[in-house]
Rosetta silent file (secondary structure, phi, psi, omega in degrees, C-alpha in Angstrom):
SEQUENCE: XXXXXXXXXXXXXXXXXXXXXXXXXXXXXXXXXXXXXXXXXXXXXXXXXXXXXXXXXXXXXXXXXXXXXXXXXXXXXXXXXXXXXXXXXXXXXXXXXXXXXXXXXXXXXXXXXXXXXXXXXXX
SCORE:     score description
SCORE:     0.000 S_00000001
   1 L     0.000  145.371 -154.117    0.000    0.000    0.000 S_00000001
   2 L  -119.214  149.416 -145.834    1.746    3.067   -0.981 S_00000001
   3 L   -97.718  138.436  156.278    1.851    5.564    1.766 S_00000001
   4 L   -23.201  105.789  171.854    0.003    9.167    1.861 S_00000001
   5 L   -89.773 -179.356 -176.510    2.517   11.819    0.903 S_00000001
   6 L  -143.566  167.124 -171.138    2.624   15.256    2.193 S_00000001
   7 L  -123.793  121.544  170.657    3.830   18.423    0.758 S_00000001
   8 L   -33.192  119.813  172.229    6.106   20.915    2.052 S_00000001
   9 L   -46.166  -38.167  171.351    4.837   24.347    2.811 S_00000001
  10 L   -82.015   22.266  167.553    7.422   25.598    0.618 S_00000001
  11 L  -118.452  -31.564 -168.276    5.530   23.973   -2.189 S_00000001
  12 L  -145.758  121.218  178.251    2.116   24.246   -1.886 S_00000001
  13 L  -155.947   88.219  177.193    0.458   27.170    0.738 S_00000001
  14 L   -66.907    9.165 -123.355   -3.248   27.148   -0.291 S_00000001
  15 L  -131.784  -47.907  175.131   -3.792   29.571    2.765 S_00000001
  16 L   -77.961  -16.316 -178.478   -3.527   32.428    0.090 S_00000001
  17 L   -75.885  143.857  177.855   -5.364   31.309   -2.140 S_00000001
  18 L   -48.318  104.821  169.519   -8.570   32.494   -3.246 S_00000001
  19 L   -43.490  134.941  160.962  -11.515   30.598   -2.282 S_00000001
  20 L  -149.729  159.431  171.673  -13.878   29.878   -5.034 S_00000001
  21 L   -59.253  -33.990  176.014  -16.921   27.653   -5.966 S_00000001
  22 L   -85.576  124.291  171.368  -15.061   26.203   -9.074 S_00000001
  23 H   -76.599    4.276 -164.216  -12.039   24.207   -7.620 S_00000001
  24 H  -110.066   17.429  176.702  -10.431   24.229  -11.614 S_00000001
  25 H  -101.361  -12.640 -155.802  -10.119   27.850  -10.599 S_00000001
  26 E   -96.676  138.961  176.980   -7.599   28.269   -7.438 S_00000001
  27 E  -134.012  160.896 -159.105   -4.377   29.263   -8.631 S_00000001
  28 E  -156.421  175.399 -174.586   -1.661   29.502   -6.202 S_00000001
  29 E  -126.581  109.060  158.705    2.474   30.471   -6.451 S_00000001
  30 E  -127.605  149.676  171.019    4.839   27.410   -5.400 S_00000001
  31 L    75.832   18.449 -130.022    8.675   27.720   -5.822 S_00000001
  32 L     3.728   62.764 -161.539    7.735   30.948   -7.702 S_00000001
  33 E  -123.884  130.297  174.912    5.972   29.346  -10.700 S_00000001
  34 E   -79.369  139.545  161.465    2.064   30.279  -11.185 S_00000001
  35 E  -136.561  145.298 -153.942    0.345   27.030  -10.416 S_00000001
  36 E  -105.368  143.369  145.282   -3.670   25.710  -11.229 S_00000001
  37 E  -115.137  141.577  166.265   -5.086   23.310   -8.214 S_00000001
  38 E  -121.121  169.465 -162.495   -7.615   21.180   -9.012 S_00000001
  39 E  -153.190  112.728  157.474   -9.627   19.686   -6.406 S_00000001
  40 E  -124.810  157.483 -177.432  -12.179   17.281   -7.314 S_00000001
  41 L    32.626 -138.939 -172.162  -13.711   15.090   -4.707 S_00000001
  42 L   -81.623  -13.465 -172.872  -10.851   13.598   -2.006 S_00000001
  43 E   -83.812  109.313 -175.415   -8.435   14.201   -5.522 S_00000001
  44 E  -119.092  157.482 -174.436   -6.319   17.413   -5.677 S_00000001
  45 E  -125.234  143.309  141.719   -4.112   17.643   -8.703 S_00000001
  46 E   -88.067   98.447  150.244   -1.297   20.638   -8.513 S_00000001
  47 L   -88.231 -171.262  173.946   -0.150   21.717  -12.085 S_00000001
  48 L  -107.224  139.923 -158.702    2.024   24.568  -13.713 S_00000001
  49 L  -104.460  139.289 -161.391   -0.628   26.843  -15.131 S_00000001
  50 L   -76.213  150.739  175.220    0.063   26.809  -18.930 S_00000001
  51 L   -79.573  171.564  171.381    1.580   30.259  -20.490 S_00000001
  52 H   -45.594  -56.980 -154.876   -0.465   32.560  -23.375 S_00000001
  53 H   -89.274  -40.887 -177.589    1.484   31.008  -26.157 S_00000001
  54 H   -49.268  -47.148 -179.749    1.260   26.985  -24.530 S_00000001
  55 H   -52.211  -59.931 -162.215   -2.583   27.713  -24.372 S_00000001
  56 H   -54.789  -44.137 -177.103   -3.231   29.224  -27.797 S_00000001
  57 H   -69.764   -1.191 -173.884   -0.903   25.893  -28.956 S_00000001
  58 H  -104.230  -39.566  164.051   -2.660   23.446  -27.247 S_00000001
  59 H   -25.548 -106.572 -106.104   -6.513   25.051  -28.275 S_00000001
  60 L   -62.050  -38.087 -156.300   -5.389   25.149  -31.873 S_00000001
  61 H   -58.054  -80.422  150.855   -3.812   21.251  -31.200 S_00000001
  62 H   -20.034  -83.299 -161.887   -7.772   20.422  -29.541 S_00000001
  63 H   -37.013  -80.925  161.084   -9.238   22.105  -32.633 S_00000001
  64 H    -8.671  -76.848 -153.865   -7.519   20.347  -35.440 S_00000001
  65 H   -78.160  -20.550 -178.296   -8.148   16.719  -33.725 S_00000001
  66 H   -86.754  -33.989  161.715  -11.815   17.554  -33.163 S_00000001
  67 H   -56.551  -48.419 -160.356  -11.965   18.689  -37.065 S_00000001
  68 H   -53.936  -30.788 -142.025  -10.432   15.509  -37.717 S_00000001
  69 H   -99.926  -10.087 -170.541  -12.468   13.918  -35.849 S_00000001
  70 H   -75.874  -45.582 -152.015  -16.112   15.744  -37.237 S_00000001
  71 L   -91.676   14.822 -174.029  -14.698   14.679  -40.552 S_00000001
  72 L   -94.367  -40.679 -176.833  -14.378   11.142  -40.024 S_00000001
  73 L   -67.598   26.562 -161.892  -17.465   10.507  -38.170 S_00000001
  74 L  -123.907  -57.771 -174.371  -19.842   10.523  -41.327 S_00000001
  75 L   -82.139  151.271 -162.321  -18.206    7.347  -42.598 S_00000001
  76 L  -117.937  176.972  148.063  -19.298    4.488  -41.220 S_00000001
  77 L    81.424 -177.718  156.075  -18.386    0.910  -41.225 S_00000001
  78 L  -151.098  102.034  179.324  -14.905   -0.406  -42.416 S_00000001
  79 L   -48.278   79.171  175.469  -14.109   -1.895  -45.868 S_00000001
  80 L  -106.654  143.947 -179.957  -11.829   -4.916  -46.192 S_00000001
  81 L  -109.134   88.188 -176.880  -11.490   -6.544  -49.259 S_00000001
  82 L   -89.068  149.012 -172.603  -10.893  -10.551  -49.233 S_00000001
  83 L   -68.269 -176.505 -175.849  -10.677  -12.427  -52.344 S_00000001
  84 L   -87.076   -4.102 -161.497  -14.103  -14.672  -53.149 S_00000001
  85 L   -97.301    2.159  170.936  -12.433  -17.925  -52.067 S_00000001
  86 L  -105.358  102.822  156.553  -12.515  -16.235  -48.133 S_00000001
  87 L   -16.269  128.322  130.996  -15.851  -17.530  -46.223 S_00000001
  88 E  -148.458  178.712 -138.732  -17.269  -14.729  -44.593 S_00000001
  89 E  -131.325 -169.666 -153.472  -19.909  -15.145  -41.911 S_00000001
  90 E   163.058  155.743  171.845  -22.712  -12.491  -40.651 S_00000001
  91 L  -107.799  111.345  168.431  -25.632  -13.166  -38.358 S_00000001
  92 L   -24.320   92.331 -177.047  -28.838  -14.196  -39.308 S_00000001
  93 L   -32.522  -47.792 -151.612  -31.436  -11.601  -39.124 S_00000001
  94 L   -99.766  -10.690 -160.306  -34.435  -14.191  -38.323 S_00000001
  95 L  -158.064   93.472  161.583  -32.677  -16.730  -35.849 S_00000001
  96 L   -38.398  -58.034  151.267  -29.727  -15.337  -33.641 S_00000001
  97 L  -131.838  102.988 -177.986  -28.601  -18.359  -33.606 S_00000001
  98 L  -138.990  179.886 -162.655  -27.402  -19.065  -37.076 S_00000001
  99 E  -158.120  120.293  174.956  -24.909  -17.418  -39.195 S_00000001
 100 E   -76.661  125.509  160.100  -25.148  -16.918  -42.904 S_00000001
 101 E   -92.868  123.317  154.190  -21.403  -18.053  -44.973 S_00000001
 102 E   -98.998  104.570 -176.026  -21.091  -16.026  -47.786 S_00000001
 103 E  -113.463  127.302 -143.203  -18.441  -17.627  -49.926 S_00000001
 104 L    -0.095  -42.001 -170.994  -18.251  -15.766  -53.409 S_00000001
 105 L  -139.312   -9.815 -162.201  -21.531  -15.595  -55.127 S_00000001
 106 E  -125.194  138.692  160.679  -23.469  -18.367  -52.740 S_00000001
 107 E   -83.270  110.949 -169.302  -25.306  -17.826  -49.161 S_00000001
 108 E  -120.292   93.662 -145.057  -24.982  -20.559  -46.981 S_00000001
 109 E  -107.127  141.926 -178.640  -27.106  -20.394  -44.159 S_00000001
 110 E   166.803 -166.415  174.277  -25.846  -22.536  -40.838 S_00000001
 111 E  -138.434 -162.969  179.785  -23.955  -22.563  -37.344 S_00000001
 112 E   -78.713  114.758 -173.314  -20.724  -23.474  -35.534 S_00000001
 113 L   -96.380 -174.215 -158.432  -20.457  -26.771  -34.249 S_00000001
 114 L   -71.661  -13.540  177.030  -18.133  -27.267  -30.605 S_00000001
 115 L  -120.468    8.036  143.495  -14.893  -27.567  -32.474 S_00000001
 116 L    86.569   47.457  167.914  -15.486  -24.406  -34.243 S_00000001
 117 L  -125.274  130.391  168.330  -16.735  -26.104  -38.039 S_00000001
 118 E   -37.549  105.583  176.126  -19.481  -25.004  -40.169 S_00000001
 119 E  -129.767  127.165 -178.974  -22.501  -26.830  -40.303 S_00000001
 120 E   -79.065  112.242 -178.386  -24.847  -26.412  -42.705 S_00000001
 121 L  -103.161  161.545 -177.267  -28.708  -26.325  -41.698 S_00000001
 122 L  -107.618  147.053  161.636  -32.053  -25.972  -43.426 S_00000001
 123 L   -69.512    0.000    0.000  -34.236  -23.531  -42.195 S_00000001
């Protein structure tokens, strides 16, 4: 069990700090370096509060991947392309459990037997 640490006064001296209702708000000076506390629940996190130009670069960084990510979300699904001689198997729409093989041009409707082989059933 990893033992409760404690922090030096000359690191951390919340005693100045403002009080506010948002804890992602308290900023505090250790070492003289601006620093953000966060406080959520029993969890306090102590960071180096980012400068003007680290902000604008990490926004723009956020932006980008959130474009990326707007323009991606439209396509769905993922396309792999197996030759016609690779079985591939899908789940039966009417009876959960069965499994349609589609192996090039023919539907093959059946299930798995305990040693993991196809077996073909009539509906």
């Amino acid at each position: 069990m990893a033992k409760p640490t404690r922090l030096s006064k000359s690191t951390v001296n919340t005693a100045n700090a403002a009080q506010s209702d948002n804890p992602m708000t308290r900023r505090v000076t250790a070492e003289g370096k601006p620093m953000t506390v966060v406080s959520i629940g029993g969890v306090t996190v102590e960071v180096p509060t980012p400068t003007e130009a680290e902000l604008k670069e990490r926004l723009a960084e956020s932006a980008r991947v959130m474009r990326a990510f707007a323009d991606a979300m439209p396509r769905r699904g993922v396309r792999l392309n197996f030759p016609d001689t690779t079985p591939l198997y899908e789940a039966d729409s009417k009876d959960p459990n069965l499994v349609v093989r589609k192996l090039g041009k023919t539907r093959t409707l059946g299930r798995f037997d305990k040693k993991g082989r196809f077996i073909q059933v009539k509906r």
